[in-house]
Every structure is written in C-alpha cells, then in structure tokens.
TILUM-753063 format. One record per atom (N, C-alpha, C, CB): x, y, z; atom name; residue in three letters. Coordinates in nm, 3 decimals, padded with zeros to 5 digits, always signed. Glycine has a CB too. Example, Ala and Ser with C-alpha at 12.3 -4.5 7.8 and 13.67 -1.06 7.14 Angstrom:
<atoms>
px;py;pz;site;code
+01.319;-00.569;+00.780;N;ALA
+01.230;-00.450;+00.780;CA;ALA
+01.320;-00.330;+00.780;C;ALA
+01.131;-00.447;+00.905;CB;ALA
+01.285;-00.225;+00.708;N;SER
+01.367;-00.106;+00.714;CA;SER
+01.290;+00.003;+00.787;C;SER
+01.408;-00.060;+00.572;CB;SER
</atoms>
This chain:
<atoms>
px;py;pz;site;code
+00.082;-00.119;+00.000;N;UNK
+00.000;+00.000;+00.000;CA;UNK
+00.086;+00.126;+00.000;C;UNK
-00.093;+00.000;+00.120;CB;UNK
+00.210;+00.132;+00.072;N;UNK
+00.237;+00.240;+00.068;CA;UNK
+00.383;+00.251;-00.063;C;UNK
+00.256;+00.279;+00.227;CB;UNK
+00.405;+00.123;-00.078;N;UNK
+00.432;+00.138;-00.235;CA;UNK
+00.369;+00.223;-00.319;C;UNK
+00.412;+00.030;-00.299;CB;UNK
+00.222;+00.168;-00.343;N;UNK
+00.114;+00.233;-00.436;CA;UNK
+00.112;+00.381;-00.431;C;UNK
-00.030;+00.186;-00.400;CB;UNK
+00.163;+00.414;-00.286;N;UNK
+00.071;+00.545;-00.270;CA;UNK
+00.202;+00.623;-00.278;C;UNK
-00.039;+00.569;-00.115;CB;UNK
+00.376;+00.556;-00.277;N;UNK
+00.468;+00.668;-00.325;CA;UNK
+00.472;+00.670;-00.457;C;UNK
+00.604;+00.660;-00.280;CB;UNK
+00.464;+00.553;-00.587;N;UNK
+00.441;+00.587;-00.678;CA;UNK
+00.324;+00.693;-00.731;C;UNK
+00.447;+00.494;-00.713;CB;UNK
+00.243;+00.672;-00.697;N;UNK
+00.146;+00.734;-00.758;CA;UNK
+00.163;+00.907;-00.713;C;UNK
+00.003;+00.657;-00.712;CB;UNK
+00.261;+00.928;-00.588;N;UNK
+00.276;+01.094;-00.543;CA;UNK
+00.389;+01.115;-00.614;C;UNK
+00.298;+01.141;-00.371;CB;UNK
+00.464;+01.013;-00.690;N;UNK
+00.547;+01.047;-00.735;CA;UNK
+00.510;+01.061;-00.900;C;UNK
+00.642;+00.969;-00.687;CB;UNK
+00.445;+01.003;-00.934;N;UNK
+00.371;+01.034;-01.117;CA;UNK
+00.314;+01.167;-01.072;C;UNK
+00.209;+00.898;-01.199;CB;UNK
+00.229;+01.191;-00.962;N;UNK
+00.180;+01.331;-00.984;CA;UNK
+00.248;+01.429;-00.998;C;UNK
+00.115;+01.370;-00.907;CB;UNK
+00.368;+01.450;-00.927;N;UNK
+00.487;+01.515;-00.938;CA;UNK
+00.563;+01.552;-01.086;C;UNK
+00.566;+01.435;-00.862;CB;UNK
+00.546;+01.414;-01.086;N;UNK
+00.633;+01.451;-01.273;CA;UNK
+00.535;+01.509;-01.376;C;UNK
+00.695;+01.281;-01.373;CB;UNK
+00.368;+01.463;-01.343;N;UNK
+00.341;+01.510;-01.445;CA;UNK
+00.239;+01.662;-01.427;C;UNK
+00.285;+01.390;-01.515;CB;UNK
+00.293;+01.728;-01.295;N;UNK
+00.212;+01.780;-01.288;CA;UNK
+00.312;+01.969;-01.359;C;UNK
+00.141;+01.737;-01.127;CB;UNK
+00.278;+02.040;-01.374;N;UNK
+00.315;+02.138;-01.496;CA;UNK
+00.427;+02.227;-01.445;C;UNK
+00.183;+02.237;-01.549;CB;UNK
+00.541;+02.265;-01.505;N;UNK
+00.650;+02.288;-01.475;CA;UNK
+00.624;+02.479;-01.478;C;UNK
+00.759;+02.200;-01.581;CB;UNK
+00.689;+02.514;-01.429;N;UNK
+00.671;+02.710;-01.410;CA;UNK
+00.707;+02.746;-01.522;C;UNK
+00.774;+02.810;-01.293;CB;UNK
+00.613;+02.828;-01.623;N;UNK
+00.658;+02.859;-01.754;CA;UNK
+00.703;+03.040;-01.744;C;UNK
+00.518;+02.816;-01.873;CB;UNK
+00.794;+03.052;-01.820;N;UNK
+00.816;+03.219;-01.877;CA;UNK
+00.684;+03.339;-01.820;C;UNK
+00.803;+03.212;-02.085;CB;UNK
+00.574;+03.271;-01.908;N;UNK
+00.457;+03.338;-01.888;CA;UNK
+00.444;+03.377;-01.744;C;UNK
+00.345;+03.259;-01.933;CB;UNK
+00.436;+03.249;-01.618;N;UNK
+00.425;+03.242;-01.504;CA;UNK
+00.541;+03.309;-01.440;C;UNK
+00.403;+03.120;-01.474;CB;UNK
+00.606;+03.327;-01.501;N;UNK
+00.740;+03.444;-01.416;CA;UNK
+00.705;+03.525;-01.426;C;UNK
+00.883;+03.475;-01.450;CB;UNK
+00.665;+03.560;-01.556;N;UNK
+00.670;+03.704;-01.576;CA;UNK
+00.485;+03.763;-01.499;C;UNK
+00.702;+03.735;-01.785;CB;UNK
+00.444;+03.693;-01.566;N;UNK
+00.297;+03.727;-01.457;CA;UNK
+00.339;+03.755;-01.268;C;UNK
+00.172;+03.542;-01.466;CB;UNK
+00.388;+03.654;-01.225;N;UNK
+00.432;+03.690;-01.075;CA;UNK
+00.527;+03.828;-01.043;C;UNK
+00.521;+03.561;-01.023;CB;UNK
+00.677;+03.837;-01.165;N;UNK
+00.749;+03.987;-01.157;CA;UNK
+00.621;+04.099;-01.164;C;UNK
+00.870;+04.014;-01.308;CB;UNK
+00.534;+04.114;-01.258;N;UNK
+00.419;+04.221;-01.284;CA;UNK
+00.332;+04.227;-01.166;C;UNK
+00.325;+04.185;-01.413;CB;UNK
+00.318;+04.106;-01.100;N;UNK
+00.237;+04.150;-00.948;CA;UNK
+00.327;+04.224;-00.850;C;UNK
+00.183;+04.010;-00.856;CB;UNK
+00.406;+04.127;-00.807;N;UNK
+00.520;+04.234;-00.720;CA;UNK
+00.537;+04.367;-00.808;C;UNK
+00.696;+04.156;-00.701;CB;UNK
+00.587;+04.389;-00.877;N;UNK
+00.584;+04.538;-00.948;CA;UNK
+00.437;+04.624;-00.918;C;UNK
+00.600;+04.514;-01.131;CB;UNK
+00.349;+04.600;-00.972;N;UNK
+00.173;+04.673;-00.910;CA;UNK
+00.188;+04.685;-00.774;C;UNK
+00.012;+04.563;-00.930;CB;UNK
+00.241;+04.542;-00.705;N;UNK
+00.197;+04.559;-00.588;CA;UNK
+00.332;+04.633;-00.504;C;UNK
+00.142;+04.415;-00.535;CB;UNK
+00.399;+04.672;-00.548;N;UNK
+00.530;+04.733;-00.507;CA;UNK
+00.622;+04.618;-00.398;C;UNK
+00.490;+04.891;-00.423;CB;UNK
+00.546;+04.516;-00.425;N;UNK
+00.675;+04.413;-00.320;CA;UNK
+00.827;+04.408;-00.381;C;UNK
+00.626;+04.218;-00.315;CB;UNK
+00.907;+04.424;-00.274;N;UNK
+01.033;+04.421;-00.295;CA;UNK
+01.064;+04.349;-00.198;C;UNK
+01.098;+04.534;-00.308;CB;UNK
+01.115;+04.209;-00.283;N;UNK
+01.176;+04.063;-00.205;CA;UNK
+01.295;+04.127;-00.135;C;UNK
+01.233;+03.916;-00.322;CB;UNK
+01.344;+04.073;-00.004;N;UNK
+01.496;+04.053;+00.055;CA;UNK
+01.568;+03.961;+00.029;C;UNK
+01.509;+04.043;+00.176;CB;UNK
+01.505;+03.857;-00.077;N;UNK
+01.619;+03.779;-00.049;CA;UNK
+01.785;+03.749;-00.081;C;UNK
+01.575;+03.702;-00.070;CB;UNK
+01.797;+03.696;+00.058;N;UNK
+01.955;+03.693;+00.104;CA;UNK
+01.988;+03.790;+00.190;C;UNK
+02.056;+03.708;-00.006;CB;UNK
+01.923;+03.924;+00.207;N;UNK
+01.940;+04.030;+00.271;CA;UNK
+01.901;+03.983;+00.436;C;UNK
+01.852;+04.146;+00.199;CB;UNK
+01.944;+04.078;+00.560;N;UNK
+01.900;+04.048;+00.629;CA;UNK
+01.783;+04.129;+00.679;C;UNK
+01.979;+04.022;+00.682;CB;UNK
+01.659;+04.133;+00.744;N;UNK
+01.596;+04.283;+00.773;CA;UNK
+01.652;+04.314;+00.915;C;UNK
+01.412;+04.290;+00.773;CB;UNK
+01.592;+04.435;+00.915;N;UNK
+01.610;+04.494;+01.004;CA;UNK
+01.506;+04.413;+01.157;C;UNK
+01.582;+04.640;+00.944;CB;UNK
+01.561;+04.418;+01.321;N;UNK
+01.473;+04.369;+01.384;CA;UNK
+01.372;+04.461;+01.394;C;UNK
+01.514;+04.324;+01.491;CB;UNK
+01.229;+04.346;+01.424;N;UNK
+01.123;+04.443;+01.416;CA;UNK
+01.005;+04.366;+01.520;C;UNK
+01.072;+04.469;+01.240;CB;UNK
+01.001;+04.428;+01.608;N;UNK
+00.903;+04.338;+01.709;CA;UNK
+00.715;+04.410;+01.728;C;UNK
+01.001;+04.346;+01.896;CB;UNK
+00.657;+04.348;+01.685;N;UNK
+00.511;+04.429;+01.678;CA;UNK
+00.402;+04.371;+01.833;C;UNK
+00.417;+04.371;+01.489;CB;UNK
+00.314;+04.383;+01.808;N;UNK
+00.201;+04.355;+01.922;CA;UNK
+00.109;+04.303;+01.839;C;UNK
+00.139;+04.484;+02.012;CB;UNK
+00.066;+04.145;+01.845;N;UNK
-00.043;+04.102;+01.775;CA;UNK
-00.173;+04.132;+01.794;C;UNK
-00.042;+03.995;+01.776;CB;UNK
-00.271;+04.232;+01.713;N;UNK
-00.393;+04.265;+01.703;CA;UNK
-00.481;+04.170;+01.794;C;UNK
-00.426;+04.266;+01.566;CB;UNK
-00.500;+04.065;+01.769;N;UNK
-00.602;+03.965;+01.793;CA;UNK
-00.557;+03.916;+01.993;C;UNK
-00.574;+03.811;+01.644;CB;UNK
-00.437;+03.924;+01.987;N;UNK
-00.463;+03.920;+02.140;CA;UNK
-00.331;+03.989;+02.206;C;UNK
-00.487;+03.752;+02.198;CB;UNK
-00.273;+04.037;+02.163;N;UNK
-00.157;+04.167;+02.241;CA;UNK
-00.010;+04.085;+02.243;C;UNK
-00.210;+04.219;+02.451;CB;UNK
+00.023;+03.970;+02.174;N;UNK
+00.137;+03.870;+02.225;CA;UNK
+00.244;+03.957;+02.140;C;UNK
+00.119;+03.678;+02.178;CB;UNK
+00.344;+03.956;+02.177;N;UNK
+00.454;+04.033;+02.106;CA;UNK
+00.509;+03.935;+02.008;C;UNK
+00.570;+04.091;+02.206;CB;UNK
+00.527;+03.982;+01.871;N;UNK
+00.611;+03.869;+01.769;CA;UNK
+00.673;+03.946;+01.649;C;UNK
+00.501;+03.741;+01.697;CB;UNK
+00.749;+03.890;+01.670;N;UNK
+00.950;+03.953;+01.595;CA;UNK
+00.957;+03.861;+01.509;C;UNK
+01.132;+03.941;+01.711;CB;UNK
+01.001;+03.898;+01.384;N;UNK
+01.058;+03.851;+01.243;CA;UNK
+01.162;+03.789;+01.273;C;UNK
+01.093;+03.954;+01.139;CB;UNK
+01.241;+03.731;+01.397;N;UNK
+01.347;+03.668;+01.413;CA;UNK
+01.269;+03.520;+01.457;C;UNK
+01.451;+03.747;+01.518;CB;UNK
+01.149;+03.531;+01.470;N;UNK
+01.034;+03.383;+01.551;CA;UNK
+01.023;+03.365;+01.374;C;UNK
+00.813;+03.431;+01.690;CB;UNK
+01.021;+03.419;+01.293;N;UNK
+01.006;+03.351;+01.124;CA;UNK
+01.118;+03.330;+01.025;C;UNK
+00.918;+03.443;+01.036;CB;UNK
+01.221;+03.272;+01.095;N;UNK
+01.367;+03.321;+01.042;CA;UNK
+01.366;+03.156;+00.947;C;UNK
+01.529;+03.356;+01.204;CB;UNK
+01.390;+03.193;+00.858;N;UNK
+01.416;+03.110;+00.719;CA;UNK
+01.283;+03.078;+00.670;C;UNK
+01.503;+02.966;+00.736;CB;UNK
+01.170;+03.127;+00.709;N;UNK
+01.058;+03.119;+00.645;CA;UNK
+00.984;+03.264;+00.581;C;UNK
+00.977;+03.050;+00.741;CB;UNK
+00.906;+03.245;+00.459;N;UNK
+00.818;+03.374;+00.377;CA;UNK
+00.763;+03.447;+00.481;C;UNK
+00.684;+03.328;+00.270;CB;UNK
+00.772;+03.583;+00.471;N;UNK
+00.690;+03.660;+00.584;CA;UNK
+00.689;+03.784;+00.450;C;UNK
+00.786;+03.702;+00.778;CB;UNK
+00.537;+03.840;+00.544;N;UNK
+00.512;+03.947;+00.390;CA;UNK
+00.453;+04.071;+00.483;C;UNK
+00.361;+03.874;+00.232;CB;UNK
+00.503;+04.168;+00.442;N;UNK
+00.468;+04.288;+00.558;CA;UNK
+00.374;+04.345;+00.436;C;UNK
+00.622;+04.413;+00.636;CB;UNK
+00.262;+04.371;+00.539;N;UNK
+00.199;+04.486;+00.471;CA;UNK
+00.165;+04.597;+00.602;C;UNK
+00.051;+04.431;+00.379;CB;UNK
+00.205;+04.699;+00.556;N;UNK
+00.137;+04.826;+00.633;CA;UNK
+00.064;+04.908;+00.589;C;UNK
+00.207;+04.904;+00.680;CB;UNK
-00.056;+04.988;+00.645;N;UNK
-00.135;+05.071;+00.628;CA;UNK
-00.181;+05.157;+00.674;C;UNK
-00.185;+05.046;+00.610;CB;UNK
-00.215;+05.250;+00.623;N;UNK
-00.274;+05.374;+00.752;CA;UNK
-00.388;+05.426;+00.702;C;UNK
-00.172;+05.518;+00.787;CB;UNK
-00.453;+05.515;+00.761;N;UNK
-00.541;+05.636;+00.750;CA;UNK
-00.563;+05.757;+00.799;C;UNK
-00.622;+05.614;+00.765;CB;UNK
-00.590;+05.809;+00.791;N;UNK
-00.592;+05.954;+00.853;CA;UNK
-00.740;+06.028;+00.798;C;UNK
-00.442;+06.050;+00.795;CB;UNK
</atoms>
C-alpha cells in the first residue's frame, strides 16, 4: 500500500506542470503593481510588533528562514 501510494505521489509530481516564462513574468508584474520588494539573502532589520487579535509580542526573528510578507497601512 504504501508502495502504491509513493508511486502514484510520485507520477503526480512529474506530471504535474512545470513554471513557464509566462508564469514568471505574470508573478514579476504583481510584485511590481503591488510594489513588493523581495529581501532575499538580505537580512531585515529587527522588528518586534504587538499582535492585534490578542496583544502577544512577535518579531521577524520567531520567522527566520521562512516567507513573511509585511503589509502596512494607515489612515488619517
């Protein structure tokens, strides 16, 4: 059974569709609209906030080698 079930995660794998040109360039044009500018390799700066939903303090050093995506906003 679990033969069956690595082949078969493994055919899905191969045949499932490889990242084309198109798909780059579609993802560069979002970050561009959306003004994201990746770090990677860079280090950021530390940055420790207060979580909305219940006040716990959490720093970009608790997400270290993983995607983190800042968005900020305001109003006035």
């Amino acid at each position: 059974m679990k033969v069956a079930l690595a082949l078969g995660l493994a055919l899905a794998l191969l045949m499932a569709p490889a990242p084309t040109p198109a798909a780059d360039k579609a993802l560069e044009d979002l970050m561009f609209d959306l003004q994201l500018v990746p770090m990677q390799g860079q280090v950021p700066p530390p940055l420790e906030l207060e979580r909305y939903s219940d006040g716990k303090k959490v720093s970009l050093a608790e997400h270290r080698g993983r995607p983190v995506m800042l968005y900020f906003w305001a109003t006035w």
